[in-house]
LUMDREN-496324 format. One line per 4 residues: number of its first residue (from 1); their letters; for each residue x, y, z of N, C-alpha, C, O. Coordinates in steps of 0.2 Angstrom, whole numbers, plus 5000, padded with zeros to 4 digits. Layout:
BEGIN
NUM> A> X:Y:Z:X:Y:Z:X:Y:Z:X:Y:Z ~ ... $
end
This chain:
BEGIN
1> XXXX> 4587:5556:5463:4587:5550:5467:4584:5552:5474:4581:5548:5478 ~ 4584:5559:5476:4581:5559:5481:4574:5559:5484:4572:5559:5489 ~ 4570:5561:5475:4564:5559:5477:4562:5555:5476:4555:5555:5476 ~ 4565:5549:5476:4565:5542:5475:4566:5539:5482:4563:5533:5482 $
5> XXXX> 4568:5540:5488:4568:5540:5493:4564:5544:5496:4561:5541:5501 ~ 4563:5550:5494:4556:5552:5500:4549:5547:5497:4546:5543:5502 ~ 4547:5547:5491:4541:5541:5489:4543:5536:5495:4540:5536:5500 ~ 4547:5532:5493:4548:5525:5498:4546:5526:5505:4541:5523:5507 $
9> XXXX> 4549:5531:5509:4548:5531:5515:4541:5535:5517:4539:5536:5523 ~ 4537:5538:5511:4532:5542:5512:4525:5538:5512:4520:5538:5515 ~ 4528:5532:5506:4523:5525:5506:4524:5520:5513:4519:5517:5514 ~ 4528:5521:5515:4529:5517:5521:4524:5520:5527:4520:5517:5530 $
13> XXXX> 4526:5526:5529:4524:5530:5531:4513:5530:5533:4509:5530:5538 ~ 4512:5530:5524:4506:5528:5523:4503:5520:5525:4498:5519:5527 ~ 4507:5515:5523:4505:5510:5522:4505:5508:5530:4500:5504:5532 ~ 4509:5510:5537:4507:5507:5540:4503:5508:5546:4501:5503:5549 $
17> XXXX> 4501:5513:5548:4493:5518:5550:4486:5514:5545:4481:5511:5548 ~ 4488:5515:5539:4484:5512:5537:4480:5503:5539:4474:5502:5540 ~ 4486:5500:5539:4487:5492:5540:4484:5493:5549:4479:5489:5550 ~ 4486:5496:5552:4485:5495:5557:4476:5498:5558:4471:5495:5560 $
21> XXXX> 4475:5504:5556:4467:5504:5556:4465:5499:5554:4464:5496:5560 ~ 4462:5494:5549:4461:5490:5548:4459:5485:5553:4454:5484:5555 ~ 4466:5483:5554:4465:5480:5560:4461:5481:5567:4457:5477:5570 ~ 4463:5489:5567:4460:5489:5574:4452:5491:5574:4448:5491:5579 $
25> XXXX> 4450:5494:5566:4443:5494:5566:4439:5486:5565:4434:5484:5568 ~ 4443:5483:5562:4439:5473:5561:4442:5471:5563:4447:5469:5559 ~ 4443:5469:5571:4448:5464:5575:4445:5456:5574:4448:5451:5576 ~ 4437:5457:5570:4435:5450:5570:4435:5447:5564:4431:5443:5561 $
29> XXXX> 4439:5449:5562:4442:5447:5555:4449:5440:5555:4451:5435:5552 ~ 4451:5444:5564:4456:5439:5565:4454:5433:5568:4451:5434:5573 ~ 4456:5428:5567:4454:5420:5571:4458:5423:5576:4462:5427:5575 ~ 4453:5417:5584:4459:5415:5588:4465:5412:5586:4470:5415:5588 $
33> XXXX> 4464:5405:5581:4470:5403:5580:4475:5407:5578:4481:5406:5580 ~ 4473:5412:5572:4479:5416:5570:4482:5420:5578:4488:5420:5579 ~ 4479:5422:5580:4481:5427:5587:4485:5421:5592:4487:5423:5597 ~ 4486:5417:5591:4490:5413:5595:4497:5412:5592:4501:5409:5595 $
37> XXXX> 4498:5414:5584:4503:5412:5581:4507:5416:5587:4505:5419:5592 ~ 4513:5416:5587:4519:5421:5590:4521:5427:5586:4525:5428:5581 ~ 4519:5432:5591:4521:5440:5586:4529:5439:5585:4532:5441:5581 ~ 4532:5436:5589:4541:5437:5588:4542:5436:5582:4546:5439:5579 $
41> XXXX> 4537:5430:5580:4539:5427:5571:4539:5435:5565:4544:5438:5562 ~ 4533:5438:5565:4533:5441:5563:4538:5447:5563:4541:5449:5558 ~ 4538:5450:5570:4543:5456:5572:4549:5453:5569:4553:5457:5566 ~ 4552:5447:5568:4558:5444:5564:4557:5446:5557:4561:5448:5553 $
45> XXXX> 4551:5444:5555:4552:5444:5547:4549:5451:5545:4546:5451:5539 ~ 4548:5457:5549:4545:5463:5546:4552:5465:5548:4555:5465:5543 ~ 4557:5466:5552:4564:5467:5552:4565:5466:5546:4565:5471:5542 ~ 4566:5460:5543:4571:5457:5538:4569:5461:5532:4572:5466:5530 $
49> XXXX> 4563:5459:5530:4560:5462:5526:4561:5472:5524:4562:5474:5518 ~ 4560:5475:5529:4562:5482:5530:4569:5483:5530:4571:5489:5530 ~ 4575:5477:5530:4581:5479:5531:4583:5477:5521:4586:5479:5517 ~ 4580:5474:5520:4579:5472:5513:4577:5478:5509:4580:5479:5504 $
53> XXXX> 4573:5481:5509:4569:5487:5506:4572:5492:5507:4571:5497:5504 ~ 4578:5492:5514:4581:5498:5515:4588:5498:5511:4592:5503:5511 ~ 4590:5492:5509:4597:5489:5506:4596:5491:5500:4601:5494:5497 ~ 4590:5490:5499:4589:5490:5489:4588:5497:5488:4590:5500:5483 $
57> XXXX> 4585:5499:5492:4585:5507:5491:4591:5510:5490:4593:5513:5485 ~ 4596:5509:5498:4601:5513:5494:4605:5509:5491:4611:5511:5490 ~ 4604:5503:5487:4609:5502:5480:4608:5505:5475:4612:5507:5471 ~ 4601:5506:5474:4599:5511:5469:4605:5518:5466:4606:5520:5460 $
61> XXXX> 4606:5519:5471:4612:5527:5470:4620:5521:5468:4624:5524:5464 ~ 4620:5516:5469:4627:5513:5466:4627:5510:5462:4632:5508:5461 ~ 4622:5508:5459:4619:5501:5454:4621:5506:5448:4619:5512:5449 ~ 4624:5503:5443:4623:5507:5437:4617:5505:5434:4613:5509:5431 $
65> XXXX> 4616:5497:5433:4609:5496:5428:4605:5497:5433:4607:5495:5438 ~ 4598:5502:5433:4595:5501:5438:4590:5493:5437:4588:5491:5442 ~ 4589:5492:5431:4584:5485:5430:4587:5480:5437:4583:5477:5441 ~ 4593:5480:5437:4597:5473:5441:4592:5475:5447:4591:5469:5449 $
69> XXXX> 4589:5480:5451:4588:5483:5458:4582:5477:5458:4581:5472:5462 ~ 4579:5479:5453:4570:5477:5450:4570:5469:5451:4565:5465:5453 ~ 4579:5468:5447:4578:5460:5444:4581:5456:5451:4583:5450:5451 ~ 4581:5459:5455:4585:5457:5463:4580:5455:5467:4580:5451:5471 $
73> XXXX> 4575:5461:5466:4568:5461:5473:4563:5456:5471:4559:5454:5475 ~ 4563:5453:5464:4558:5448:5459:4562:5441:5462:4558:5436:5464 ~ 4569:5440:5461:4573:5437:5462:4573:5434:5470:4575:5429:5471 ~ 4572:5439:5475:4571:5436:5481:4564:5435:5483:4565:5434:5489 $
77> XXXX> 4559:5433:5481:4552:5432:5480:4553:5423:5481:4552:5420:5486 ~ 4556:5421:5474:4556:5414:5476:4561:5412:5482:4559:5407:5486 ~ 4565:5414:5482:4571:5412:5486:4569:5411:5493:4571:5407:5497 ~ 4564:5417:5495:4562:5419:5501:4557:5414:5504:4557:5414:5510 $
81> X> 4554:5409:5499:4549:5405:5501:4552:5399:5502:4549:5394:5504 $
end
C-alpha cells in the first residue's frame, strides 16, 4: 500500500508543473473572458477535489473491497455535477 501512495503523490507531483507549463508557454490559448472568471472559484474546487483524492486514498488501507474505492470516485462524478 505504500506504493500505492508514493504513485498518487508522485503523479500529482508530475501533473501539476506540467499543467502549469502549458499554460505559461500558450497564454493565448486563454480568452479574456475566461481570465475574468474568478480564480477563488477554482482555488475552492481544486481544494475539494484534492481533499477528495486525499480521503480516497487513505480509505484504501481500511476498505476491505477495494472495488468500493473505484465504485466511490465513479460514483461521485455524477453527483458532483
Amino acid at each position: 500500500t505504500t506504493i500505492l501512495f508514493f504513485l498518487s503523490v508522485l503523479s500529482t507531483f508530475i501533473y501539476i508543473p506540467t499543467s502549469f507549463t502549458y499554460i505559461w508557454l500558450f497564454p493565448s490559448h486563454i480568452s479574456d473572458e475566461e481570465r475574468t472568471i474568478p480564480k477563488r472559484t477554482f482555488a475552492v474546487m481544486g481544494f475539494l477535489d484534492a481533499l477528495s483524492g486525499i480521503m480516497l486514498t487513505i480509505a484504501i488501507n481500511f476498505v476491505t473491497k477495494r472495488t468500493l474505492v473505484i465504485l466511490l470516485q465513479q460514483t461521485a462524478i455524477p453527483i458532483s455535477m
